[in-house]
Structures are given as structure tokens and as C-alpha cells.
C-alpha positions in Angstrom: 0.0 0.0 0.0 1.5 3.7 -0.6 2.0 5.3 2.4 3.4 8.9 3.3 5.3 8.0 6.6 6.4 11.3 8.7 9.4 11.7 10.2 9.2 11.8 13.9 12.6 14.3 14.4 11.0 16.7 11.3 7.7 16.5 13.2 8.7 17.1 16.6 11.2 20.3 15.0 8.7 21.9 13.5 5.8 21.4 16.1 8.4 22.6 18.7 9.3 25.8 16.2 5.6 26.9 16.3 5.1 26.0 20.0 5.9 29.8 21.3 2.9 31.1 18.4 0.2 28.8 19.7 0.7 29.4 23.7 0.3 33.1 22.8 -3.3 32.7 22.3 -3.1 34.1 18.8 -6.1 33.4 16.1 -5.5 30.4 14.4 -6.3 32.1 11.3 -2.9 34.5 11.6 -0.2 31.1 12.2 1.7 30.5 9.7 1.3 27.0 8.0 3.7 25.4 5.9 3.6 22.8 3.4 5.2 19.9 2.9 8.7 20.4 0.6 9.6 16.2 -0.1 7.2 13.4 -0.1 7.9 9.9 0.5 6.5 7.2 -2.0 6.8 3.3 0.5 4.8 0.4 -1.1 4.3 -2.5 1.4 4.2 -5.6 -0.5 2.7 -7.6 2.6 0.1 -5.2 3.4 -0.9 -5.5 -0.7 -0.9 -9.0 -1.2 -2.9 -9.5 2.1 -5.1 -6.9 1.0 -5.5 -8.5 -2.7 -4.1 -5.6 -4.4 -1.8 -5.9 -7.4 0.7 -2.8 -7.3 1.6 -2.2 -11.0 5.6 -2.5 -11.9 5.4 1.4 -13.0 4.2 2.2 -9.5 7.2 0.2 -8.1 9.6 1.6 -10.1 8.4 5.7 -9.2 8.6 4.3 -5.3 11.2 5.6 -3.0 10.6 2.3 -0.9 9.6 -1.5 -1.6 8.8 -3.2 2.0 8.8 -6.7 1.3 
């Protein structure tokens, strides 16, 4: 299955990096949100054969990741 795993040092950077915004008591609507920059393509084979789901060989190839 394609997955977008996160990071758990990038998340817990960038959550502490806004932490000092959000105990102000600002308006949600005036924090600054930023997008993702790099995205993570991971098939699990496991996961797709017990799921029944053929992954086509042109989706394995464009995947950073093959969990066998």
C-alpha cells in the first residue's frame, strides 16, 4: 500500500518551532502553516498481497521504498 510515513525528528522540530505562536493565544487564522517540501513514495508488498491488491511494476519503479 502507498504510504506517506512522517518523520518523527521533522515533526517534533517543526511542532516545537511553532510552539511559542500557539501558547500566545493568537487566532488560528494569523499562524503561519507550511507545506510539505519532499514526499515519500513506500509500497508494502505484505500489506498488498494480504489486501488483494496488485501494485503495477510502474508504480514500483516511481517508489522511493519496496517493503517486502
Amino acid at each position: 500500500m502507498p504510504t506517506a510515513p512522517l518523520r518523527s525528528r521533522q515533526v517534533e522540530r517543526d511542532g516545537f518551532r511553532w510552539m511559542p505562536v500557539g501558547s500566545e493565544r493568537h487566532q488560528p487564522g494569523n499562524i503561519p502553516v507550511e507545506l510539505p517540501t519532499t514526499f515519500k513514495f513506500v509500497v508494502n508488498m505484505n500489506t498488498a498481497k494480504v489486501l488483494g491488491i496488485t501494485i503495477p511494476p510502474t508504480n514500483l519503479v516511481r517508489a522511493d521504498k519496496a517493503i517486502e
